[in-house]
N, C-alpha and C positions, 0 to 999 in steps of 0.2 A: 772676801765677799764684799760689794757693794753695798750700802744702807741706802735705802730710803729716806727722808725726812719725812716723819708723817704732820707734824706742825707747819707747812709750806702752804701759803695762804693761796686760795683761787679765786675765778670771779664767781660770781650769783650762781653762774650755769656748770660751774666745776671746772672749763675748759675753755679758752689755753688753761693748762697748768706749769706753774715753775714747779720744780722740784729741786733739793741737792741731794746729791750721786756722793755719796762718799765724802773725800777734804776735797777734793779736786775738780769734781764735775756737778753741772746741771741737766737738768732733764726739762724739754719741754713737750710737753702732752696735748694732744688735740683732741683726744677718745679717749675710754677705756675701752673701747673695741672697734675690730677693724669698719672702717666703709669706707667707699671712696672719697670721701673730701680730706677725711682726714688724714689720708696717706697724702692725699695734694698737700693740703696743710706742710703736713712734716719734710716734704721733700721741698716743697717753695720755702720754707723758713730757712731752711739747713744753706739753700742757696744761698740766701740774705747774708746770712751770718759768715759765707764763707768770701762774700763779695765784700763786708763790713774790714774785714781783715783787722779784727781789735787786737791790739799787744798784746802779748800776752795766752791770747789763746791756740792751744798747742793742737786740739785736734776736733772733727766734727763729723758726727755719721747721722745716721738715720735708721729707727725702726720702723714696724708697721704704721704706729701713728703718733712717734712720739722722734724730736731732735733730741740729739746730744752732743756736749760739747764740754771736755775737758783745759783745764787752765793750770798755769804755771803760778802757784800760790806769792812765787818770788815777784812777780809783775804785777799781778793783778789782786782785789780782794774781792772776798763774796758779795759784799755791797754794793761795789759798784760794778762789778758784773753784772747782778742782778738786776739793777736800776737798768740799768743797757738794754737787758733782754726785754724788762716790761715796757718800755720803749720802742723798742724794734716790734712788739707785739700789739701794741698801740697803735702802729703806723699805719696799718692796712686791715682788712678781713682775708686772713691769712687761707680762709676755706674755701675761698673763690678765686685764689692764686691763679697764674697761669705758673703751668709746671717750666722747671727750669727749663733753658735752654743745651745745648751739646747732645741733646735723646736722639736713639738710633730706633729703626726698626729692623727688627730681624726674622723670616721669613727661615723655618726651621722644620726640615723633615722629621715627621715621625713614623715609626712601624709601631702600628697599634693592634693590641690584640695577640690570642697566640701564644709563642712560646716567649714572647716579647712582650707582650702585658696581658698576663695571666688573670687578671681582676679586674680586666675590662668590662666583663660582660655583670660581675657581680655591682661593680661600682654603678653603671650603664639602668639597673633595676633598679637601686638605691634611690637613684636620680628621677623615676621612673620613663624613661627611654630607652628603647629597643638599642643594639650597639651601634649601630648603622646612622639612627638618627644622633646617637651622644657622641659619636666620631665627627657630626657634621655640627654641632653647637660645640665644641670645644675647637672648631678651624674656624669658626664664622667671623668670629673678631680678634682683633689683638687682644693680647691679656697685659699688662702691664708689671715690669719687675717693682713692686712694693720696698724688698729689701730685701741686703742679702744677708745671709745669716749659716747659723748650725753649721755648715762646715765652711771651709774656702771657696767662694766662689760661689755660691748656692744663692740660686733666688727664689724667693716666692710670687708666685704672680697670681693677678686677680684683678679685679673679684670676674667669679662665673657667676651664670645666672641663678636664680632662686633654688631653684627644686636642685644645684648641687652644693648646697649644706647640708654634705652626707658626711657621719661620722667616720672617726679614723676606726681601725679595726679593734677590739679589746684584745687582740693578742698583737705578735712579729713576726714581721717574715724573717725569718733569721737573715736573708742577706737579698740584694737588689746592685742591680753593678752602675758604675757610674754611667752617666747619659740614660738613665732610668727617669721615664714620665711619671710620676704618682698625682694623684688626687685627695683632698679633702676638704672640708669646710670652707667650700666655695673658695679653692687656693690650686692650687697646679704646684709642684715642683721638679725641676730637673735636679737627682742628683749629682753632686761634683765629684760625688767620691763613692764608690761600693759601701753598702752599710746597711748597718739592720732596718729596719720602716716597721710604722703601725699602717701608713699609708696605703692606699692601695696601688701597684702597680698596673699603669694601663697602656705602653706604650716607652718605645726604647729610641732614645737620638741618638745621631754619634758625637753629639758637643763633647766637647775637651776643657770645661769651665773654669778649672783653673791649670796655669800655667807660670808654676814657679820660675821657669828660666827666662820670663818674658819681660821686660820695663812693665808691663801694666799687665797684672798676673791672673787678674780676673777677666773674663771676657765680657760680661755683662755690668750693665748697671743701675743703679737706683732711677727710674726713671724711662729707663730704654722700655719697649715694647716688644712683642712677641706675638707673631703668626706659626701657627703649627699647622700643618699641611701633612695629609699624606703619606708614604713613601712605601717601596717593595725590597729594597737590597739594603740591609745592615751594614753588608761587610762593606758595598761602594760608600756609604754615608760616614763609615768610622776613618774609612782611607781618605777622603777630602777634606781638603782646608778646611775647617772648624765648622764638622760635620756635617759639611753639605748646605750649611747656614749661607744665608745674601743676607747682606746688611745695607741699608739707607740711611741716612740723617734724617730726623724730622725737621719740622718748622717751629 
């Protein structure tokens, strides 16, 4: 298991924060919870640091609103790591970043409702919206992948608007198959893999999110955007190239 440092000094406002991760790694923090700048934040730093290319540093990801970034202790020390990052954190107002460059959009059939999202209509009242109108506000904009996480390939996207910071369920659905839409805490997820949820089930894609046999095994990524749209055939959406998804580059 990972430590925390709880001794890791911050500014006046708490955030950015450095943190050490164990011997090896740093943690840097923009929140302690999610919004949108500080997912900018996190994913425009992760860029920096991966354009900086310091010696030494062996790997870089991103969470909801926090970078990380593991080092080779034989290269580098924690000192002057450290000094580097507050540095690099110095350089700019990392909350008004423009998000990296290489983002796709991907415009991605859904079947919602049904025997394909069973707690659409339950999720749809939480919300307070009829299904019809919360089928039409979760297609109205892109949502944005945050970060991938929990299993292979899996992203969370967001944020939705206000009134969907509905809770997750207190119980599980015991099982949800992959290319499963869920819902909660103003977040979206497509599952990558079959697996239990507290979430709620509102809608089924046919994405194939990860793809072990592939050079680049995840299809999505930190950064990329997401349109959900509609759709009536399962079975045409799971038999097409990567579920029936169109993909563009953004600017």
């Amino acid at each position: 298991m990972t430590r925390v440092s709880q001794s890791d000094s911050t500014t006046a406002t708490g955030f950015p924060a450095i943190r050490t991760v164990g011997v090896d790694g740093f943690l840097v923090s923009f929140a302690d919870n999610l919004d949108e700048r500080a997912n900018r934040a996190a994913l425009a730093f992760r860029a920096a640091l991966e354009r900086e290319s310091w010696l030494g540093v062996a790997e870089c990801a991103t969470s909801l609103v926090s970078a990380f970034l593991r080092f080779d202790l034989a290269v580098c020390d924690h000192e002057t790591l450290r000094a580097r990052l507050e540095t690099l954190l110095a350089s700019r107002d990392w909350y008004d970043a423009p998000l990296p460059g290489g983002r796709r959009l991907w415009r991605v059939p859904v079947m919602f409702g049904g025997d394909h999202g069973p707690q659409l209509a339950e999720a749809a009242k939480l919300a307070g919206q009829s299904v019809e109108d919360a089928i039409a506000t979760l297609c109205a904009s892109p949502v944005r992948v945050q970060t991938i996480g929990f299993a292979p390939g899996q992203p969370y996207l967001g944020q939705l608007p206000e009134n969907w910071d509905i809770p997750r369920q207190t119980g599980l659905t015991p099982l949800v198959p992959q290319g499963a839409l869920v819902v909660a805490i103003r977040q979206l997820i497509v599952f990558s893999v079959g697996t239990p949820t507290g979430w709620r089930h509102i809608g089924q894609t046919g994405l194939r999110l990860f793809r072990p046999e592939a050079d680049d095994p995840f299809l999505l990524r930190p950064g990329d955007e997401v349109l959900f749209y509609p759709a009536d055939d399962l079975d045409r959406l799971r038999a097409a190239p990567d579920g029936g998804a169109v993909v563009e580059a953004l600017a």
